[in-house]
GUPALO-244768 format. One line per 2 residues: number of its first residue (from 1); their letters; for each residue x, y, z of C-alpha. Coordinates in Angstrom, 3 decimals, m for minus. Each point is the difference from the previous one (the first is absolute). Example, Ala and Ser with C-alpha at 12.3 -4.5 7.8 and 13.67 -1.06 7.14 Angstrom:
<rs>
1 = as = 12.300 m4.500 7.800 ~ 1.370 3.440 m0.660 .
</rs>
This chain:
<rs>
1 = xx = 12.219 39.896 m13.187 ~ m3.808 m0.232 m0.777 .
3 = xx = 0.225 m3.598 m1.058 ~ 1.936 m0.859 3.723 .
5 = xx = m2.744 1.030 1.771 ~ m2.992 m2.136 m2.643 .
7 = xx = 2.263 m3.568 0.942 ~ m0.619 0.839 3.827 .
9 = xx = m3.893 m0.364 m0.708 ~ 0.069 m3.611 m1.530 .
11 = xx = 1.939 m1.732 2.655 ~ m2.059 1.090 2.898 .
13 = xx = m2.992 m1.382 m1.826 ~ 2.099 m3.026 0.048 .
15 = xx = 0.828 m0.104 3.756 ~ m3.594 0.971 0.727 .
17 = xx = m1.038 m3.182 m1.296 ~ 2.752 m2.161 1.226 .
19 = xx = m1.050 0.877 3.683 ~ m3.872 m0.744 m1.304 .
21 = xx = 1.140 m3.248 m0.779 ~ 2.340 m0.891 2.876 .
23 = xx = m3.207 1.600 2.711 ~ m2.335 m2.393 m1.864 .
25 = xx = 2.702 m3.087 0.276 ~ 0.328 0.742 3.517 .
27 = xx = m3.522 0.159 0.618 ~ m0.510 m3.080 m1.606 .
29 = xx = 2.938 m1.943 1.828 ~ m1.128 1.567 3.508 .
31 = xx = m3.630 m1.409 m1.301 ~ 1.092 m3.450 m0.885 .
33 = xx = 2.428 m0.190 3.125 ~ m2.999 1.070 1.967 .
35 = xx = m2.377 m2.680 m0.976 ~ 3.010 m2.851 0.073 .
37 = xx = 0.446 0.851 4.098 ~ m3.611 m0.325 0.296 .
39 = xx = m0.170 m2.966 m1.037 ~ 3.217 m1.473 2.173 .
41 = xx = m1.782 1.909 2.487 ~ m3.376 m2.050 m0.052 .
43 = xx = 1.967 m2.937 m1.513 ~ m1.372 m0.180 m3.043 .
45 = xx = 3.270 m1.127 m2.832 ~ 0.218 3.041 m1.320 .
47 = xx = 0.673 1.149 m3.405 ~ 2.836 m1.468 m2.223 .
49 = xx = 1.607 m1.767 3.058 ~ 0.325 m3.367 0.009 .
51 = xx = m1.129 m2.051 3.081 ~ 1.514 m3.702 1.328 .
53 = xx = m2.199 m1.644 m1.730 ~ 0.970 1.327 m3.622 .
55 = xx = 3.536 m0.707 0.927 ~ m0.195 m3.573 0.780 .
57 = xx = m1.744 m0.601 m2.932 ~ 2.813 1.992 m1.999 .
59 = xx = 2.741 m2.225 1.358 ~ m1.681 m3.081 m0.777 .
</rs>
């Protein structure tokens, strides 16, 4: 019965961190979404899109 209760402990450890990562990769996307509609906003390209331009040049 002892050892029951001692493999609760590890996997809350576990999910702790799991929802440290996923609040920091949710920060980060809100972050990086943030910034990209700033930048449609004051119509700058933005990051990692692609604009007209790059895609006439891409289809020859």
């Amino acid at each position: 019965m002892s050892e029951k209760s001692s493999n609760k402990t590890p996997p809350a450890k576990a999910g702790n961190s799991r929802d440290d990562r996923l609040k920091a990769a949710l920060k980060a996307n809100l972050a990086r979404r943030k910034s990209q509609a700033k930048a449609r906003a004051s119509g700058g390209a933005g990051t990692g899109g692609t604009s007209d331009a790059d895609t006439k040049q891409n289809k020859g």
